[in-house]
N, C-alpha and C positions, 0 to 999 in steps of 0.2 A: 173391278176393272172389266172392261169389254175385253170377252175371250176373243174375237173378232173382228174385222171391219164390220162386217153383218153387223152382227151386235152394236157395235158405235152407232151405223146408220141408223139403229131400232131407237135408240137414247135420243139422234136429233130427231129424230119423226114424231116423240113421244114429247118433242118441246111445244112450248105456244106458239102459232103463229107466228108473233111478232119476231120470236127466234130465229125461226125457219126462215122470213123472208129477210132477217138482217144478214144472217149466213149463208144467203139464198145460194152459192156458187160449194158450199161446204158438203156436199152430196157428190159430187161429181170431180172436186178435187180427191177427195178420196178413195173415189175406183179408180181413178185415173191418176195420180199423180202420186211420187215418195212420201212420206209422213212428214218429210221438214217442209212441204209446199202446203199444205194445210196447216202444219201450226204457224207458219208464217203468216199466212191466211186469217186464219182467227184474231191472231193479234194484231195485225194490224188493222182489223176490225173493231178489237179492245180498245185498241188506242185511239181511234177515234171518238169511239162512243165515249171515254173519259172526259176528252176533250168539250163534247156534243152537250154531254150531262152540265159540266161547269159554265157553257154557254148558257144554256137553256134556266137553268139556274139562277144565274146570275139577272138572266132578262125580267125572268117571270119573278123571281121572288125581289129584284133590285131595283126594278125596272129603269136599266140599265140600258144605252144606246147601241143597237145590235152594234151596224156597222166597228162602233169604236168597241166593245166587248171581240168581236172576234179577233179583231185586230193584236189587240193587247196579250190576248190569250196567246194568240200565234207568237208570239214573239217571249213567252215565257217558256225559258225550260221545263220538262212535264216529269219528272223522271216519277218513281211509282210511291217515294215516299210523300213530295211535293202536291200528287194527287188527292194524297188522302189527305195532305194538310187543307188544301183548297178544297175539299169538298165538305171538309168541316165546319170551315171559315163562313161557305157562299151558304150553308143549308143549316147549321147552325148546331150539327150535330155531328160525329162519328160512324161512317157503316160499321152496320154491325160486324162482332167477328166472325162469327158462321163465313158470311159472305165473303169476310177477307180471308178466313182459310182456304177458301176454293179457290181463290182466284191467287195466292200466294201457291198452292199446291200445282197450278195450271203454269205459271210464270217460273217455275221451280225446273218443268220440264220444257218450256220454251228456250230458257237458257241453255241448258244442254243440250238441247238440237240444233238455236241457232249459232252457234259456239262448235259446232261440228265434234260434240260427243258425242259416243256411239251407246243408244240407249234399246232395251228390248221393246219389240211394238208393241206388247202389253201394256209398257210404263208410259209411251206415248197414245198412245189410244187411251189410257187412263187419264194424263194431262188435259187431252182434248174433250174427253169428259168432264172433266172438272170445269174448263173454260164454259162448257154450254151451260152447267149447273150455274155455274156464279152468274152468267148474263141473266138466265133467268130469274134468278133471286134479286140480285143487284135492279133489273126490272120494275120486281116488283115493289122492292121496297123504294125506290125511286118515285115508284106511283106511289104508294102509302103515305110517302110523307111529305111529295111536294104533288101531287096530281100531274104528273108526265111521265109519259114510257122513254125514256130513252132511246131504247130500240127501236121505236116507230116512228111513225113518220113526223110527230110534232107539230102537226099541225094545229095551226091555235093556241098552241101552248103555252103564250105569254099574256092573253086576256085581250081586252079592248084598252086598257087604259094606257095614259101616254109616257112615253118614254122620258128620261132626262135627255139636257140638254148633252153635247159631247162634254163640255166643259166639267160639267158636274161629276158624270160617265167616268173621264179620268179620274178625278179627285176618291170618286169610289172606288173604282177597283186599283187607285195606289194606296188606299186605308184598309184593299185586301191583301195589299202586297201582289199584284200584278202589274205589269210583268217584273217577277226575281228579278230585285240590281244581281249583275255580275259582280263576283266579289271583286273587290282595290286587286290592282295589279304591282 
């Protein structure tokens, strides 16, 4: 665990680039701001990049029609068990667990801060560690096994070749189960 903020700071400096500039504001919420304003911070920087990933995903490896791909996704519940299913589903495999233990260990102490437990800044600087670890693993193996950073900027990321039609676009991602029916009322 980071004995200090110092030390925290030392861990994001010591990340990739692409780290640094997706947590680009994570430097300075931390001199600056209480510990539940940075892990709020990161996460919901998480929780985009989930989201960013099963777009990106879905486009490039489905070639899937953005416009109706985002759409759909927006409109599906994301909770953190639903992410893994759908990222199994879209990429044809499981993150590995290394990765989900960090990001489970990271989410572990996000809960108890945004829940207004009272936690030692140890245990939180440790969480926020863990959150930078998993980005950048998660990262990588994202590039490993589909060629995109997540983190960055995506540029290009889906190739030259043509997209499905909307029509089609639907029919696939409801044979991903996108967007989760709400269950019968």
């Amino acid at each position: 665990m980071p004995a200090s903020y110092k030390q925290l700071l030392s861990v994001y400096a010591a990340k990739p680039s692409v780290i640094r500039d997706y947590f680009c504001d994570f430097q300075s919420l931390v001199e600056d701001y209480e510990w539940a304003v940075s892990v709020a911070y990161v996460f919901l920087k998480i929780e985009r990049v989930k989201h960013t990933t099963l777009y990106a995903g879905i486009r490039k490896m489905h070639r899937a029609d953005a416009g109706m791909t985002w759409d759909l996704l927006n409109k599906d519940h994301m909770s953190r068990g639903r992410f893994r299913t759908l990222f199994e589903t879209v990429f044809g495999q499981p993150i590995e667990k290394p990765i989900l233990d960090k990001l489970a260990a990271a989410e572990k102490v996000r809960d108890q801060v945004v829940h207004g437990k009272q936690l030692p800044d140890a245990a939180v600087r440790g969480g926020l560690r863990d959150a930078l670890d998993f980005s950048e693993a998660f990262d990588d193996f994202v590039c490993r096994e589909a060629g995109f950073r997540p983190f960055g900027a995506l540029t290009g990321f889906a190739g030259s070749g043509k997209a499905l039609s909307k029509d089609t676009t639907r029919w696939v991602l409801r044979g991903m189960g996108i967007p989760e029916k709400a269950p019968a009322q």
